[in-house]
C-alpha positions in Angstrom: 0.0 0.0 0.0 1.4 3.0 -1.2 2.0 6.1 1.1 1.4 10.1 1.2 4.0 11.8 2.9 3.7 15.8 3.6 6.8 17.5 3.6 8.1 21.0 4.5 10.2 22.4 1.5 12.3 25.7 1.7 11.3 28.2 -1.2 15.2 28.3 -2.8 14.7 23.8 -2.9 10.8 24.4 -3.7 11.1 26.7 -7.2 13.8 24.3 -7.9 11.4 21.2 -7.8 8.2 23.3 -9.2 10.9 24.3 -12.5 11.2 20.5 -12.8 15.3 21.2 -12.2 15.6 19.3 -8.8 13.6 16.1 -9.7 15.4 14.2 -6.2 14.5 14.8 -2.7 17.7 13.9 0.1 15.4 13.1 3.0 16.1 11.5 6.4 14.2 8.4 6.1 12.1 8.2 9.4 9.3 7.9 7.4 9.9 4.0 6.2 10.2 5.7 2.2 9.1 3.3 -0.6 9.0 3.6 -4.2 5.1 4.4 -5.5 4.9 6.3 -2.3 3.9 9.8 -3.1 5.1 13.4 -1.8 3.0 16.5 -1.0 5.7 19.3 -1.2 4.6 22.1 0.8 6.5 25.6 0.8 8.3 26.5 4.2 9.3 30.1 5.0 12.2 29.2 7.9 12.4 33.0 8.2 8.5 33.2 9.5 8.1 29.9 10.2 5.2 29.8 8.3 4.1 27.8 5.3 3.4 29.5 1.8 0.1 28.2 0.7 2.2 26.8 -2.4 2.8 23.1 -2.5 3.1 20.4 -5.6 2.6 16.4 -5.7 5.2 14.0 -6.4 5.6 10.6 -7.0 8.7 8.5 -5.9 10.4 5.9 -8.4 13.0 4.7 -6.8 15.0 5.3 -3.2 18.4 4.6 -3.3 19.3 3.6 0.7 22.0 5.0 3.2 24.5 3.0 3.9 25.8 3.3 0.1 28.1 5.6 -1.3 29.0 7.6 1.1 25.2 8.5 2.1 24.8 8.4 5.8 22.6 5.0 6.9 19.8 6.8 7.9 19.1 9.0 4.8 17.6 8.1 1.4 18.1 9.8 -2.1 14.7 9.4 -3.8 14.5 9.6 -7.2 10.8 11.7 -8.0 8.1 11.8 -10.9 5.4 14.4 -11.8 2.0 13.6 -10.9 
């Protein structure tokens, strides 16, 4: 059974992701991440502490694991789709 996870994104990593440059999200995986899982990216002002009222859906292919090159054991690289 696939998974929503919700996300706070900082606006420089957010317009990045929205352009479609930054397809990837370097997470902490205290979540239990798995491929077909999908995001819910929401925009995260750190200044204001506040969130934006802009967020964007993804959907994750693939998770390569911590523990691998050089990736700490308790982060994940997942690899993202458009929705």
């Amino acid at each position: 059974m696939y998974q929503w996870h919700e996300l706070k994104t900082w606006p420089e990593l957010f317009i990045l992701s929205l352009s479609g440059m930054k397809m990837f999200e370097v997470r902490q995986n205290d979540r239990d991440f798995q491929a077909g899982d999908f995001l819910l990216l929401r925009e995260w002002d750190p200044t204001t502490e506040t969130y934006t009222g802009r967020s964007m859906s993804r959907r994750v292919l693939y998770i390569l694991q911590g523990g691998k090159f050089g990736l700490p054991e308790n982060m994940v690289v997942m690899q993202l789709a458009l929705v």
